[in-house]
Backbone as CSV, one residue per row, in Angstrom:
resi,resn,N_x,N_y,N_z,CA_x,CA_y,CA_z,C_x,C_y,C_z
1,UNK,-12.485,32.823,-15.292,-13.408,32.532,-16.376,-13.371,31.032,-16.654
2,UNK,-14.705,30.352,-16.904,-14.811,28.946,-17.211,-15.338,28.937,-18.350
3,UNK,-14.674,27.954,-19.210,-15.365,27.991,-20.570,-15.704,26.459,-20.188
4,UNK,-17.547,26.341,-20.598,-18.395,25.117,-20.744,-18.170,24.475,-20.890
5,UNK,-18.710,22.854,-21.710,-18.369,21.840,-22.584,-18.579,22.250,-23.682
6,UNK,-19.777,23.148,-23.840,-20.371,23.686,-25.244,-19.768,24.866,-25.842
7,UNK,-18.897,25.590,-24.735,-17.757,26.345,-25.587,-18.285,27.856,-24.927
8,UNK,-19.480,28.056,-24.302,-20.240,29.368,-23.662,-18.795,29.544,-22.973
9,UNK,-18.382,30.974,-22.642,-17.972,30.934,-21.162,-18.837,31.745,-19.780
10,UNK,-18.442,31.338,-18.907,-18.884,31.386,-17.746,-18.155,31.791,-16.891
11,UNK,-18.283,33.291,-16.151,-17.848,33.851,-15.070,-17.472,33.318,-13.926
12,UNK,-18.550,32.374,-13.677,-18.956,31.692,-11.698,-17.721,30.382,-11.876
13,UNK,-17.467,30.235,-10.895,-16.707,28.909,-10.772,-17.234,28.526,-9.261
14,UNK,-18.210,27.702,-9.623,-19.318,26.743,-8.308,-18.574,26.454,-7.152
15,UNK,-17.486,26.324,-7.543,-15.991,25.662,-6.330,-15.070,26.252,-6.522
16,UNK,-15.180,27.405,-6.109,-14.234,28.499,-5.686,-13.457,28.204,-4.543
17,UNK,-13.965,27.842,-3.647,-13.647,27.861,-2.273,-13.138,26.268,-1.997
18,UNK,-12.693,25.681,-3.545,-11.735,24.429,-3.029,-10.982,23.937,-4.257
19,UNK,-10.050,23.486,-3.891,-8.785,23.495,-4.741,-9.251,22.334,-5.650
20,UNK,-8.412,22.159,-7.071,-8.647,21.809,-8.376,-8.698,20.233,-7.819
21,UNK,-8.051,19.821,-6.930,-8.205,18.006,-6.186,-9.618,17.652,-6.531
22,UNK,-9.855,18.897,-5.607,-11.285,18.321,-4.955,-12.232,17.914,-6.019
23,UNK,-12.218,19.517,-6.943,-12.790,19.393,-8.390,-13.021,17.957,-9.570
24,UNK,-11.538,17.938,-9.010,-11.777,16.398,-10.038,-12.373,15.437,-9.410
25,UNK,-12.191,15.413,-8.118,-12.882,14.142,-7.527,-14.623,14.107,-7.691
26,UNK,-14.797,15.551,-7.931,-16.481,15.832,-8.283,-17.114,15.673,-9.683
27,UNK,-15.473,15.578,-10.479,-15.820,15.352,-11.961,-15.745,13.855,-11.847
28,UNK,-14.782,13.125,-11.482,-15.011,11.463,-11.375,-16.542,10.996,-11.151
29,UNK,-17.079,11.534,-9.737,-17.948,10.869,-9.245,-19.117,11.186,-10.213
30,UNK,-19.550,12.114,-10.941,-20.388,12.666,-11.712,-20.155,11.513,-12.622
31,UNK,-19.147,11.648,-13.004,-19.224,10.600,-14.599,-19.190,9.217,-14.104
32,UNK,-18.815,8.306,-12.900,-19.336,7.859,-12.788,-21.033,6.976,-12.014
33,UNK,-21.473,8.285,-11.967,-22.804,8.416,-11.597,-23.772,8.592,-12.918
34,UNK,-23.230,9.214,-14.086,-23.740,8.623,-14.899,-23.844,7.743,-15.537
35,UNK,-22.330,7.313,-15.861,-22.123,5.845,-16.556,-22.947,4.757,-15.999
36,UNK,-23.485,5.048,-14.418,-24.046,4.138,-13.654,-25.426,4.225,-13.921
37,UNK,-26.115,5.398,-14.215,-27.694,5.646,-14.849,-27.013,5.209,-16.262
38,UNK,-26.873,5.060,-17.254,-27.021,4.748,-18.238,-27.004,3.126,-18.202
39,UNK,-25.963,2.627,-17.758,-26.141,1.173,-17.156,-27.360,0.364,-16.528
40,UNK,-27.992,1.107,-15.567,-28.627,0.471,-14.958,-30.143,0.204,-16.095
41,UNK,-30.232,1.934,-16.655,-31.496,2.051,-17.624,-31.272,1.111,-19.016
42,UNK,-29.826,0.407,-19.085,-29.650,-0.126,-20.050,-29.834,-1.835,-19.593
43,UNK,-30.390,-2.089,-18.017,-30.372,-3.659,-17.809,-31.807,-3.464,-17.919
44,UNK,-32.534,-2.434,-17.554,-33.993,-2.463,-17.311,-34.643,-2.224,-18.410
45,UNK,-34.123,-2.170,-19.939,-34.519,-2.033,-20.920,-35.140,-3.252,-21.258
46,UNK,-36.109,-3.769,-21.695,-36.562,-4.809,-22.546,-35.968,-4.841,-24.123
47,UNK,-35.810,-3.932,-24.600,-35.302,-3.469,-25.849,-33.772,-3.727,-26.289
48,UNK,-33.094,-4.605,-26.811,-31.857,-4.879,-26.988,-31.105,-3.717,-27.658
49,UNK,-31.608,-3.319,-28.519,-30.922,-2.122,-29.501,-30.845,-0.939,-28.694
50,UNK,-32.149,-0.064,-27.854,-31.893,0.572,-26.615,-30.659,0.436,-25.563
51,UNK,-30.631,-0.778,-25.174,-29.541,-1.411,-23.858,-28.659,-1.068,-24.422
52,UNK,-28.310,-1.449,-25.801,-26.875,-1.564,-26.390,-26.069,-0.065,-26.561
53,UNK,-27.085,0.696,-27.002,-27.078,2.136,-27.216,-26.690,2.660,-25.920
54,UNK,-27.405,2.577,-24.746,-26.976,2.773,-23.224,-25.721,2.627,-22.912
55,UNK,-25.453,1.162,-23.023,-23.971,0.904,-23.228,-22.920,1.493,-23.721
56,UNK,-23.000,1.465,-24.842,-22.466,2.291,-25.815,-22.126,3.763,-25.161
57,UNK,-23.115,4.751,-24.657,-23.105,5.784,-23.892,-22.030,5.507,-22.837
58,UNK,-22.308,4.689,-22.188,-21.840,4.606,-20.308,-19.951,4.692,-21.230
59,UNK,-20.016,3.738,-22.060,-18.242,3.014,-22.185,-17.873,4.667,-23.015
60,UNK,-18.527,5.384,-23.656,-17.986,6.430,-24.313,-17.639,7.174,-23.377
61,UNK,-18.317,7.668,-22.340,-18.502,8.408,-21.208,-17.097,8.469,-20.569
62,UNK,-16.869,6.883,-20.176,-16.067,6.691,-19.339,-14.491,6.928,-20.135
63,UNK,-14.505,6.911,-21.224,-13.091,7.284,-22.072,-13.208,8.535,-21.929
64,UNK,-14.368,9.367,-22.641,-14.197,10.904,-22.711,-13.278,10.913,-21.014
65,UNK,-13.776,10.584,-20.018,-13.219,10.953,-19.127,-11.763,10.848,-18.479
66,UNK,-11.039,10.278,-19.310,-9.816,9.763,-19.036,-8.939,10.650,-19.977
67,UNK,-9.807,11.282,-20.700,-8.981,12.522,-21.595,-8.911,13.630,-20.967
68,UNK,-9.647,13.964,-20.414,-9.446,15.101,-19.119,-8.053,15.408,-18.687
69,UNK,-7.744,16.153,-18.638,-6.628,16.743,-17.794,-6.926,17.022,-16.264
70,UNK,-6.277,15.934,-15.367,-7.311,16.596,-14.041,-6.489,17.586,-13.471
71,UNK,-5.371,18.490,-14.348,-5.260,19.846,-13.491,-6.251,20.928,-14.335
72,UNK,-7.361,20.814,-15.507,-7.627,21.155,-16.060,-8.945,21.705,-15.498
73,UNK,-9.036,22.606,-14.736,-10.080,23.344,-13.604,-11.440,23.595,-14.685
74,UNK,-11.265,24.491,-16.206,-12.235,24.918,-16.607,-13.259,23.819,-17.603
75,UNK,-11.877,22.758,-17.734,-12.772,20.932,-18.250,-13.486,20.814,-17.279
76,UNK,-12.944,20.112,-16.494,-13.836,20.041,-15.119,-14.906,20.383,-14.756
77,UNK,-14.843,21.756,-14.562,-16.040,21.903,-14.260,-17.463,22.192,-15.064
78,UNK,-16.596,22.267,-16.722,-17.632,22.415,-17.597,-18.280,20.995,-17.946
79,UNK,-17.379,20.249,-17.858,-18.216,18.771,-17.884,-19.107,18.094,-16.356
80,UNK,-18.251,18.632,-15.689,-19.277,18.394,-14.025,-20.740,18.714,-14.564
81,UNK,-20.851,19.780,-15.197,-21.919,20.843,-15.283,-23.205,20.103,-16.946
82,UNK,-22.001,19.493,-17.982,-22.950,18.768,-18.731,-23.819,17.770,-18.226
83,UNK,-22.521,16.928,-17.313,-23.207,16.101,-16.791,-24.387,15.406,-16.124
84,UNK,-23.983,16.688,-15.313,-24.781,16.867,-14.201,-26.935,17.152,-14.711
85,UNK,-26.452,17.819,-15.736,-27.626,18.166,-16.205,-28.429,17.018,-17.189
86,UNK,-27.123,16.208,-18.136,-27.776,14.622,-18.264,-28.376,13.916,-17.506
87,UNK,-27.654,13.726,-15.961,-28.494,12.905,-14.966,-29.915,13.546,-14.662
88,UNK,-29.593,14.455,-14.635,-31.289,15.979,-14.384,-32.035,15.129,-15.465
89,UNK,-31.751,14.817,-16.771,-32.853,14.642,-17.779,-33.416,13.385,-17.733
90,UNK,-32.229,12.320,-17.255,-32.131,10.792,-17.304,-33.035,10.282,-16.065
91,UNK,-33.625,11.527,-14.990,-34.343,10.743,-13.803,-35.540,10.388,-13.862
92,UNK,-36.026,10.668,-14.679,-37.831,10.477,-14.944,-37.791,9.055,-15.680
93,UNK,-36.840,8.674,-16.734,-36.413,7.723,-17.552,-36.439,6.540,-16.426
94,UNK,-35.298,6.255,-15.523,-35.097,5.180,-14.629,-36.408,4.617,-13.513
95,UNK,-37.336,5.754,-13.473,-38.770,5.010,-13.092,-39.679,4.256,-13.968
């Protein structure tokens, strides 16, 4: 059983078929794949108060992530999974 970021739980575990390593290395790259869309949408902003806000996002991001426990399988993958779905919302934005 995986419990979410939002606290749902969830039956499936997406990466079953590979050990909690791997997991984190999929939670790293996620967060920093976002920190990196929030960044980039925060140089291409014309808007200073926007950018800053971006910012603001990317540097929060990157702490939440250092609180993680990386033997912590059901963090993991419930934040892989927020994430993942931020970048989903954030792609229409960066065009």
């Amino acid at each position: 059983m995986v419990v979410t970021a939002t606290g749902r739980q969830d039956a499936s575990d997406p990466y079953e078929t590979v050990g909690t390593a791997v997991v984190h290395d999929i939670f790293t790259e996620t967060a920093a794949r976002l920190a990196g869309q929030y960044l980039a949408l925060a140089d291409a902003t014309p808007d200073e108060t926007e950018s800053g806000r971006l910012r603001e996002r990317a540097m929060r991001l990157l702490t939440l992530k250092r609180t993680v426990p990386a033997d912590d399988r059901a963090q993991l993958i419930a934040y892989i999974r927020l994430w993942r779905g931020e970048l989903e919302s954030l792609k229409g934005m960066a065009r």
